[in-house]
N, C-alpha and C positions, 0 to 999 in steps of 0.2 A: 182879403180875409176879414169877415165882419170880429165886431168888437165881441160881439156873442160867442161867436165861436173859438174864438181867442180867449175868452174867460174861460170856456170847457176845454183847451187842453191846460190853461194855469192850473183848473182843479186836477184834470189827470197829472199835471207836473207834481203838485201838494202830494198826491197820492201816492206817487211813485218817490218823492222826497220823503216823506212818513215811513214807508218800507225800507228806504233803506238808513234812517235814522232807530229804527229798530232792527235793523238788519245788514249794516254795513258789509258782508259778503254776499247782497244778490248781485249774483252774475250778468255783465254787462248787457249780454245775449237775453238774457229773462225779465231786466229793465227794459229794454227795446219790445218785447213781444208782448208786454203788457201795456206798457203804451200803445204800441200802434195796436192791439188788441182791444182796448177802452177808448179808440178815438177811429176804429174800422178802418185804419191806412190812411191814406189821404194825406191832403197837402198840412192838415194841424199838428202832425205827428213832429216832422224834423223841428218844427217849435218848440214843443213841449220838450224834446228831447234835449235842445240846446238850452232849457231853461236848468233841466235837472244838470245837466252833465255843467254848466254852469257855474251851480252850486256848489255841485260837487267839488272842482277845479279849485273854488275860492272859498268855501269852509271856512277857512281860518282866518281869513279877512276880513267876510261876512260876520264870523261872530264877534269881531273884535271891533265893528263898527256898530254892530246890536248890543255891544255888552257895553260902549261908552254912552250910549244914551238912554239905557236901562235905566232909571232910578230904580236904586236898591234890588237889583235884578242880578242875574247872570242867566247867559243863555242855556246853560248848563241845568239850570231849576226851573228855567220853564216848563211848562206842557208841551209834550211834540211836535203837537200842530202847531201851535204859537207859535215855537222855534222854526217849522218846517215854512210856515207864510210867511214870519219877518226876512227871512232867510233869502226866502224866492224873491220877495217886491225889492230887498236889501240889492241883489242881485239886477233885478231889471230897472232899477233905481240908477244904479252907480256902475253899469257895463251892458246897457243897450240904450238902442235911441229910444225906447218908452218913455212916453212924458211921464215925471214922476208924480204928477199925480193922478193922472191913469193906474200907475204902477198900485199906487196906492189905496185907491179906489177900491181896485181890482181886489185887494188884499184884505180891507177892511171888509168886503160882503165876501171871504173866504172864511173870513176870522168869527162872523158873526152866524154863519152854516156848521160852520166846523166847529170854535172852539168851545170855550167855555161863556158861561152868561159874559163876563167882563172883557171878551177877547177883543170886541172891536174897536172899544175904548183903549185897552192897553195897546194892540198893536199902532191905532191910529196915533197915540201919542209920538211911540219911539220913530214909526215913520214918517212925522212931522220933525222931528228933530233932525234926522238925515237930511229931508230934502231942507231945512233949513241951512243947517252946514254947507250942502253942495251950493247953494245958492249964493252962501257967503265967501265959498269959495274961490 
């Protein structure tokens, strides 16, 4: 699986993470068919899906290791998207073998398509601070 094609299901992951950050009861069955819907089936799909379902799983984890390297932040007052990529790279960071800075990479040019003028700076800080920790860990 190329690196390319790997960043478009991260984006279909963001997207299908975004919906259900605004929509915490789409049904599991209508998550799956819009994913493998916006990636035509295929081998990218069970990816993407184990990214979102992932996240899902580890939420509370996730924001609690985004809300300790926040300055002056909480994930709770970010922007969606923001929340939805730190979330995702938080995730492929600290529970897959994604090098973290892949991970990171990856996240930063999601943050700077998707979020606001300052997203890629903000997310690339707090995701320097993670793999900082893991590292020290």
């Amino acid at each position: 699986m190329t690196t390319q094609r790997r960043s478009r299901a991260r984006e279909i992951a963001l997207q299908a993470l975004y919906q259900l950050d605004l929509n915490p009861e789409v049904a599991p069955d209508d998550l799956q068919r819009f994913v493998s819907g916006r990636l035509h089936g295929g081998p990218l799909v069970p990816f993407a899906l184990s990214l979102v379902r992932g996240v899902q799983k580890r939420r509370d984890e996730l924001d609690a290791h985004i809300d300790a390297r926040a300055e002056h932040w909480r994930v709770a007052r970010m922007a969606a998207t923001d929340r939805g990529i730190l979330r995702l790279a938080a995730h492929e960071i600290l529970h897959t073998d994604t090098p973290p800075a892949a991970a990171a990479d990856e996240a930063i040019e999601l943050a700077k398509r998707y979020g606001g003028e300052g997203s890629g700076n903000f997310v690339a800080g707090i995701l320097g601070r993670i793999i900082a920790d893991q590292a020290g860990a």
